[in-house]
C-alpha positions in Angstrom: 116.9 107.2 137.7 114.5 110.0 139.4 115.8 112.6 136.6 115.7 110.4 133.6 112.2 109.9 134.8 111.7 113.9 134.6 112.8 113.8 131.2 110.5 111.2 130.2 107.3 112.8 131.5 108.7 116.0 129.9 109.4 114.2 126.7 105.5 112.3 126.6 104.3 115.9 127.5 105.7 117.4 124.0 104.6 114.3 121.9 101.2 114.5 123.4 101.1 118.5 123.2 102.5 118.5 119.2 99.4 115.6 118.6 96.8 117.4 120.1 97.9 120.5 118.0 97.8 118.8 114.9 94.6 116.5 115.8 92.4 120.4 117.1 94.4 123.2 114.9 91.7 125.3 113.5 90.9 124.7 109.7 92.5 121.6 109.8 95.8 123.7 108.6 99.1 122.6 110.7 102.2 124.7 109.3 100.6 125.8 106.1 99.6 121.6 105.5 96.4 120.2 105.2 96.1 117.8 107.9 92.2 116.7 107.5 91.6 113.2 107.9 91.2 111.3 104.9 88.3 109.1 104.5 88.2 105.9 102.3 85.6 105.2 99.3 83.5 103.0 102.0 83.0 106.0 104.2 83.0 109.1 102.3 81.9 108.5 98.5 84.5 109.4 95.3 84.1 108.5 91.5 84.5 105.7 89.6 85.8 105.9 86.2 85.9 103.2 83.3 88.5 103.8 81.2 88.9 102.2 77.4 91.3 101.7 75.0 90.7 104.0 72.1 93.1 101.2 70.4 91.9 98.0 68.9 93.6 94.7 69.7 95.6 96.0 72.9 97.9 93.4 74.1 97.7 92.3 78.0 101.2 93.7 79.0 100.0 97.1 77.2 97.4 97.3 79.6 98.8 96.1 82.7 101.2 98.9 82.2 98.2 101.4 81.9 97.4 100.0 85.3 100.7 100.8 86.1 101.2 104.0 84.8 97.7 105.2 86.4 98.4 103.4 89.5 101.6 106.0 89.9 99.7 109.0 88.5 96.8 108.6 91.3 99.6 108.4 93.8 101.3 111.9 92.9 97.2 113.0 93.2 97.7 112.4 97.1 94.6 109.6 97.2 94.8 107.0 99.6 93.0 103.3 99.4 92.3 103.8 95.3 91.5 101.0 93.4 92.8 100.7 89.8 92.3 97.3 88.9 91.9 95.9 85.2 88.4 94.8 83.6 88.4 92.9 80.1 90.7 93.1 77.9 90.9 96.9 77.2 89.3 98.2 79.9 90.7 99.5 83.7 88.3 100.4 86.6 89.5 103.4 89.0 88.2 104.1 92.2 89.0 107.1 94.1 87.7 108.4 97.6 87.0 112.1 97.9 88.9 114.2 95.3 88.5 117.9 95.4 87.9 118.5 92.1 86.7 114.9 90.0 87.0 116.8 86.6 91.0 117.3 87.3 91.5 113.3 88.5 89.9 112.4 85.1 91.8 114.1 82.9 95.2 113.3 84.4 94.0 109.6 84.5 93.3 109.7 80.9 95.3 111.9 79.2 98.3 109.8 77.8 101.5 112.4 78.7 103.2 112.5 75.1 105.0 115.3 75.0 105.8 116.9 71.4 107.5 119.9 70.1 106.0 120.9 66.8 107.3 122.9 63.5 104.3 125.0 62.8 105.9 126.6 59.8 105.6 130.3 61.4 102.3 129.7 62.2 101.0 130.9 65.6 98.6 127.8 66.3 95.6 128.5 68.5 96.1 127.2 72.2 93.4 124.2 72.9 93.3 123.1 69.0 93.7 119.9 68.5 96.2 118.9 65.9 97.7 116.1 64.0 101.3 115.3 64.4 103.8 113.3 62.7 104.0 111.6 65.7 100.0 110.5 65.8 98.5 111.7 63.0 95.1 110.2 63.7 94.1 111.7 67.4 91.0 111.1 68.7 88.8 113.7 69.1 85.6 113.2 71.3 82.4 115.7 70.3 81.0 115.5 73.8 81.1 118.8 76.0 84.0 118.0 78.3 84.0 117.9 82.4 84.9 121.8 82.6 88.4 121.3 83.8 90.6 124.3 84.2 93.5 123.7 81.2 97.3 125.0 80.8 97.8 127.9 77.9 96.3 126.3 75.1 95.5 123.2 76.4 92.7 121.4 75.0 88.9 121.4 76.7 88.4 118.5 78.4 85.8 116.5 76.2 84.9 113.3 77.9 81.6 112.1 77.6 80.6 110.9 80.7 80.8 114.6 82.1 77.0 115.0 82.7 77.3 111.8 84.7 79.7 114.1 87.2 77.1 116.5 88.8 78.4 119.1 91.0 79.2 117.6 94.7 76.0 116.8 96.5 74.8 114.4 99.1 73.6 111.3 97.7 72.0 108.2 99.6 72.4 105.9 96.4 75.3 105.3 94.1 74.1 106.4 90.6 73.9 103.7 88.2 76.7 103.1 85.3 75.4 104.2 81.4 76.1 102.2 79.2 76.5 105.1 76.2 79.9 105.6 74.5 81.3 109.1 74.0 80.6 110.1 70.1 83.9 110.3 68.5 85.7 112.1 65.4 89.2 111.3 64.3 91.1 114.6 63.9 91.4 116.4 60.4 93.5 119.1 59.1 97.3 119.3 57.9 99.8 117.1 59.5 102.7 119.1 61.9 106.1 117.6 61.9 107.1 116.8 65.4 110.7 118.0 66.4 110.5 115.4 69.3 109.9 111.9 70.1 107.7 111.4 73.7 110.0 108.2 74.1 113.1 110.1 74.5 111.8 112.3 77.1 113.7 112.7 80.7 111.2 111.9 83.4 113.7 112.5 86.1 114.3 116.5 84.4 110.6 116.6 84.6 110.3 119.3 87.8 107.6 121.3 89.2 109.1 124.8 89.0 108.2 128.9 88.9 109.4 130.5 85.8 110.7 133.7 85.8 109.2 136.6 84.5 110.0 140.5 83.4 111.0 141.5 86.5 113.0 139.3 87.4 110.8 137.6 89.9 109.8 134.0 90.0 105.7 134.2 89.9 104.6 131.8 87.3 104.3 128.0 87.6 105.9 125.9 85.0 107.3 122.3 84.6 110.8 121.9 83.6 111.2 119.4 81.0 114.2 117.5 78.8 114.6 115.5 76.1 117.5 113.0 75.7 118.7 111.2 72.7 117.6 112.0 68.8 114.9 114.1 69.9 117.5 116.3 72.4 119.7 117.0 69.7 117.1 117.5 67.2 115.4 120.3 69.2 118.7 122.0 70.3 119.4 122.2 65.9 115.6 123.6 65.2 115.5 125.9 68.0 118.9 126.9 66.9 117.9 127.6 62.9 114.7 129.1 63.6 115.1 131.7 66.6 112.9 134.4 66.4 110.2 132.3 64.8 107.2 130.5 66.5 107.3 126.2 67.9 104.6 125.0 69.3 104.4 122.6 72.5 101.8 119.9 72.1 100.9 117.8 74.9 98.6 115.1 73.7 97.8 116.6 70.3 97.1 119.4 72.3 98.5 123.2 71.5 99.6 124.4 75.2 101.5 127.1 73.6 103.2 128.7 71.0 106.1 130.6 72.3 108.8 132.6 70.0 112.2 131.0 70.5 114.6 133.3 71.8 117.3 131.2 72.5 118.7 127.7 71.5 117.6 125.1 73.5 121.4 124.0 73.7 121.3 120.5 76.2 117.3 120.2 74.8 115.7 120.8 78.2 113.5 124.4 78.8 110.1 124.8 80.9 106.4 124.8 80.3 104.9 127.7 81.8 101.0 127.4 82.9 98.0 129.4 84.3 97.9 127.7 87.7 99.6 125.1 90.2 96.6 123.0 89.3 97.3 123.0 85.6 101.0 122.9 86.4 100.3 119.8 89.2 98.5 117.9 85.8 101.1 118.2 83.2 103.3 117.5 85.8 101.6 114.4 86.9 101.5 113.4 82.9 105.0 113.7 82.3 106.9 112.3 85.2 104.9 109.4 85.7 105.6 107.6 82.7 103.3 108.0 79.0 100.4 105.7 78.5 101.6 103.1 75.6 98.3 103.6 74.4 95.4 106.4 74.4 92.1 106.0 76.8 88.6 107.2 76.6 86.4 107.9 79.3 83.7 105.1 78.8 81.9 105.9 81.8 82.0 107.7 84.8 79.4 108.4 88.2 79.8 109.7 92.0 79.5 106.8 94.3 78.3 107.6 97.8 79.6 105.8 101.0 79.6 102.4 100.4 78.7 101.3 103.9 76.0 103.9 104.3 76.1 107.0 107.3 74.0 104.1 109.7 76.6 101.6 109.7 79.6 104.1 109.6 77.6 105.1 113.0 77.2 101.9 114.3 80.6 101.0 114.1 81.8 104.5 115.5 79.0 103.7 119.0 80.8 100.4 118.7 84.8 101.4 119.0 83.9 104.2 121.8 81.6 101.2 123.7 84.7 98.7 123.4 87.4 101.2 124.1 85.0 101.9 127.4 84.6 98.4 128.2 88.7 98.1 128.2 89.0 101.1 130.3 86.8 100.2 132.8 88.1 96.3 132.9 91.6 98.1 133.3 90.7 100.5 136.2 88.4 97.7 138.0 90.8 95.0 137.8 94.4 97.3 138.2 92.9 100.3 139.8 95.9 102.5 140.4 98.4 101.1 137.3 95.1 100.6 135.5 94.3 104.3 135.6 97.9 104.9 134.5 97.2 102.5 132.0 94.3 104.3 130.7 96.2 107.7 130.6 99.1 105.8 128.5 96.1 104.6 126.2 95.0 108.5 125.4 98.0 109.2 124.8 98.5 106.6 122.2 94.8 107.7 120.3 96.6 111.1 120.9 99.5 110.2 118.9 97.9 107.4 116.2 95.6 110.3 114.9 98.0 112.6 114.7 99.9 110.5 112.5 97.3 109.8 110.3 97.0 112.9 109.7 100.3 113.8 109.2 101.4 110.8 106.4 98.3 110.8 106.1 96.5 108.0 106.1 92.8 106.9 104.5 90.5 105.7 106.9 88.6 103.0 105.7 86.4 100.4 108.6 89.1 97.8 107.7 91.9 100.7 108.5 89.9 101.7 111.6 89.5 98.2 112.6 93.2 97.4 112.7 93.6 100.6 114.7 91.0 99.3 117.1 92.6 95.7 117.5 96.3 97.7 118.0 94.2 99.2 120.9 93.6 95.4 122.1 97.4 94.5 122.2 98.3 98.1 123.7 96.2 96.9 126.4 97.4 93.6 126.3 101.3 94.6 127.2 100.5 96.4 130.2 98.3 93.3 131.4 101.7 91.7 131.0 103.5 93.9 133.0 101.0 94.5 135.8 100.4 90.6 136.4 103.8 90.9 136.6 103.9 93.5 139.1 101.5 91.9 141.5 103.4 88.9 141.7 107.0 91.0 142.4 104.6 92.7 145.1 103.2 90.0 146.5 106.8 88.9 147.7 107.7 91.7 149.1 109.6 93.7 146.7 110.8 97.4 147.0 108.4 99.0 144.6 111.3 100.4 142.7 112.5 97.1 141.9 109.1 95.7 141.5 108.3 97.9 138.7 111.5 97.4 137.0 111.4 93.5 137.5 107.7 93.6 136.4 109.2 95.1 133.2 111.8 93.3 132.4 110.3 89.6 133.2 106.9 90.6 130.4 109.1 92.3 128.2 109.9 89.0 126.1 106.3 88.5 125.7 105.6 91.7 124.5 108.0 91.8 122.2 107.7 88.5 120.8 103.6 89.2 119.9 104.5 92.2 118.9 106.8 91.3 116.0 105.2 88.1 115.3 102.1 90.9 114.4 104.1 93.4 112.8 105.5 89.9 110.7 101.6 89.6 109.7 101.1 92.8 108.8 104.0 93.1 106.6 102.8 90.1 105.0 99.7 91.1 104.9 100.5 94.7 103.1 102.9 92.8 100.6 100.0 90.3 99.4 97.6 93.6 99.2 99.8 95.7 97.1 100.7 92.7 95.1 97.3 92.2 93.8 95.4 95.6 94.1 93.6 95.3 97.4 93.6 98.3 99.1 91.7 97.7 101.9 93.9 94.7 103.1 96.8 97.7 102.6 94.7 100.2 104.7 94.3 97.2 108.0 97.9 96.2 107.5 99.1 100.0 107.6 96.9 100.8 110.9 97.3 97.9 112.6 101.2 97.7 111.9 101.6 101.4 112.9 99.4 101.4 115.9 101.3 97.9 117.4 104.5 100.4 116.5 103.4 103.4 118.5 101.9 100.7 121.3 105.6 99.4 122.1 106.7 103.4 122.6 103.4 103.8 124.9 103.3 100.4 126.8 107.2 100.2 127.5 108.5 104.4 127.8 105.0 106.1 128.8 103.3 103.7 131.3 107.0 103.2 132.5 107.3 106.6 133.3 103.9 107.5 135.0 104.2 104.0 137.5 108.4 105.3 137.9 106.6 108.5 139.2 103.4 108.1 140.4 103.9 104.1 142.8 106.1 105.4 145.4 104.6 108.1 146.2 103.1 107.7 150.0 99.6 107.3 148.9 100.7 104.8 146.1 101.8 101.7 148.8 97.8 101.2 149.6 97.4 97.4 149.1 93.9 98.5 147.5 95.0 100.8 145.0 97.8 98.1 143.6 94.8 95.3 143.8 96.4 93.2 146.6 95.0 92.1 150.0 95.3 94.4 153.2 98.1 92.8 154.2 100.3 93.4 151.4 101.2 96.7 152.0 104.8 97.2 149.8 107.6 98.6 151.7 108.7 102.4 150.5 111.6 102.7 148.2 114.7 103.5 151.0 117.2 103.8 148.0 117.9 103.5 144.3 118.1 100.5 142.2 120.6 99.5 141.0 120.5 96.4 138.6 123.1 93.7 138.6 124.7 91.5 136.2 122.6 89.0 135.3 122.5 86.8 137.4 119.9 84.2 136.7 117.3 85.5 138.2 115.5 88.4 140.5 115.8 86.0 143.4 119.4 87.5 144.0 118.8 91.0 144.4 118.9 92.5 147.6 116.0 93.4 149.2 115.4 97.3 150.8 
């Protein structure tokens, strides 16, 4: 019992070491990953973007799989507790908290992700010209400057509109109100390309981030492998095949990316896009894997929201977490005194470990997120109340301390775990109905508070286990003060190991030391 003990406490000791290196590492940098802690909308500001239909008479399920579609796209972005949520008929609202660069989120949110190979008739096309295709011969084309995002070879300038309504990352106290001016708009002219593919037939699941390779062997650039499927498989595995040597342009969007020289046959129809940068690469990605819009959007408006809640009352409710988790400490260390100080210890070791763990998946923080980790605090606390009520009463009838910790366990341990899976029930429930309907704040309490009642289980029943296994029968450990009983309760000293029995119905038939 003694060593398993040992390896316990040297166990806890790893888990809290690993959590405090990843909660302190300098530069917020643990292994070559960004482990900052995310911040929702309500604490730290984002954007908000209306998006339009540039279609007329879109049908609901059209644009419920927009929602969809940009729903997935925000998630390969890495942004926690976004809101995409539909407005109107032809409209979707997105929400997202702290981006590092706004003018990137935009354009993967809008762009639509058709992917086209084009027969430019030995033309080399100009990369970022926008062209008509067989496959939309009437792209819109917005007259706007655009938001200044970095694009792949030939890719398009981003042109949205509501770019002077994205100023360059400041401290605001107010959220900057909507405009209600549309982006000027030109439908493309010029001749009509004929497109070699179909976006319909293309292979999201070929659709890999990837380096390509260049002269010298040596994988440096980064490049999205692609494939097509179907009609437009075969038909670009015959062009490429007739027309080696000669130019094909790839358009994403109506927009040139490139216009490489085909050297070889694209036999199965699958290749690679090769861009400037992983940012570029990380968009066209995001475009392509995650599904095509079934219709094109516009950028009707778009402004930088600052915290919802204001710095005061993200202040206030800060004060009010460290005043409450004070409060509980010092109830815990009044009332238990010895195994309430344990108690306390296994608590810091369970902030220890939450933290790190939002870091890690990572999780946005929103005050609903932070207030389900607070009330997982409350039921940590709660289980060891459990056990030590427990405890007193085994001590009060003379139990070997030994036995009386082990008894204390095993007589709360239905109680814990029956409020503790009757919560994680709720939260479940709770995350379901949030996801269901686009509430991401409901997500963000259910998450915490689910987690945290997860981690409390590991804390209440291993580490507080561990420190009263080590720490009560100790000499100094038996004073009736330090356990909270009278001055005539003084436990007697462990003389030997436990050893539990069968069950037997009861504690009332083990021997006593």
């Amino acid at each position: 019992m003694r060593n398993r003990d040992i390896y316990s406490l040297f166990l806890i000791f790893i888990l809290t070491g690993l959590a405090l290196w990843v909660n302190f590492v300098p530069n917020n940098n643990f292994l070559g990953r960004d482990v900052s802690i995310r911040r929702g909308l309500d604490l730290q500001g984002g954007i908000q973007v209306l998006l339009r239909a540039a279609e007329e008479n879109v049908s609901t399920e059209e644009m419920r799989t927009v929602a969809g579609v940009i729903e997935r796209r925000v998630n390969a972005l890495g942004v926690g507790e976004t809101v995409v949520q539909l407005s109107g008929n032809d409209r979707v609202i997105v929400e997202l908290p702290g981006v590092d660069n706004p003018d990137q989120a935009v354009e993967t949110l809008r762009g639509t992700g058709r992917l086209e190979f084009i027969d430019s008739q030995g033309e080399f096309l100009p990369s970022g010209q926008t062209v008509r295709t067989s496959g939309n011969p009437d792209p819109i084309v917005p007259e706007a400057p655009g938001l200044g995002t970095e694009t792949v070879p030939g890719a398009a300038e981003a042109t949205d509109p509501a770019a002077e309504e994205l100023p360059a990352a400041e401290e605001e106290e107010f959220t900057e109100p909507l405009t209600d001016t549309a982006a000027p708009e030109t439908v493309a002219t010029g001749p009509i390309y004929q497109s070699i593919t179909e976006g319909k037939d293309l292979d999201t699941s070929a659709v890999q981030p990837v380096f390509s390779q260049g002269q010298t062997g040596a994988m440096s650039e980064p490049a999205v492998a692609f494939g097509f499927t179907g009609d437009s498989g075969r038909s670009l595995a015959q062009f490429t095949a007739q027309n080696v040597g000669q130019p094909m342009c790839i358009v994403l969007d109506n927009v040139v990316v490139s216009c490489p020289v085909i050297n070889d046959a694209l036999a199965d129809g699958s290749g690679i896009i090769t861009t400037n940068s992983t940012a570029d690469r990380d968009r066209i990605f995001n475009q392509l894997k995650f599904g095509a819009l079934p219709v094109a959007l516009q950028v009707e408006t778009s402004r930088r929201v600052s915290a919802t809640l204001g710095q005061d009352s993200v202040e206030a409710s800060v004060l009010a977490g460290a005043v409450g988790l004070t409060v509980v400490a010092l109830f815990m260390l009044l009332f238990y005194r010895l195994p309430g100080m344990l108690a306390v210890m296994a608590l810091m070791v369970y902030i220890a470990l939450s933290f790190a763990l939002y870091r890690l998946i990572p999780v946005t923080l929103t005050l609903a997120g932070i207030a389900g980790f607070i009330l997982s605090i409350g039921l940590a606390v709660d289980a060891n109340v459990l056990i030590f009520a427990r405890l007193k009463e085994e001590l009060r009838r003379k139990r070997d301390l030994r036995i009386a910790v082990d008894d204390s366990f095993t007589e709360a341990w239905p109680a814990i775990r029956d409020s503790s899976v009757s919560t994680l029930i709720t939260s479940v429930i709770l995350y379901i109905f949030g996801n269901s309907f686009g509430v991401s704040i409901i997500k963000g309490f259910a998450f915490t508070l689910g987690l945290g009642i997860t981690l409390s289980l590991f804390t209440a029943v291993v580490v507080t286990r561990t420190f009263l296994h080590l720490v009560l029968p100790l000499p100094f450990a038996r004073n009736p003060w330090l356990l909270g009983l009278d001055p005539d309760m003084r436990p007697p000293s462990t003389t030997r190991e436990y050893q539990p029995q069968a069950a037997t119905g009861g504690t009332e038939s083990r021997a006593e030391s």
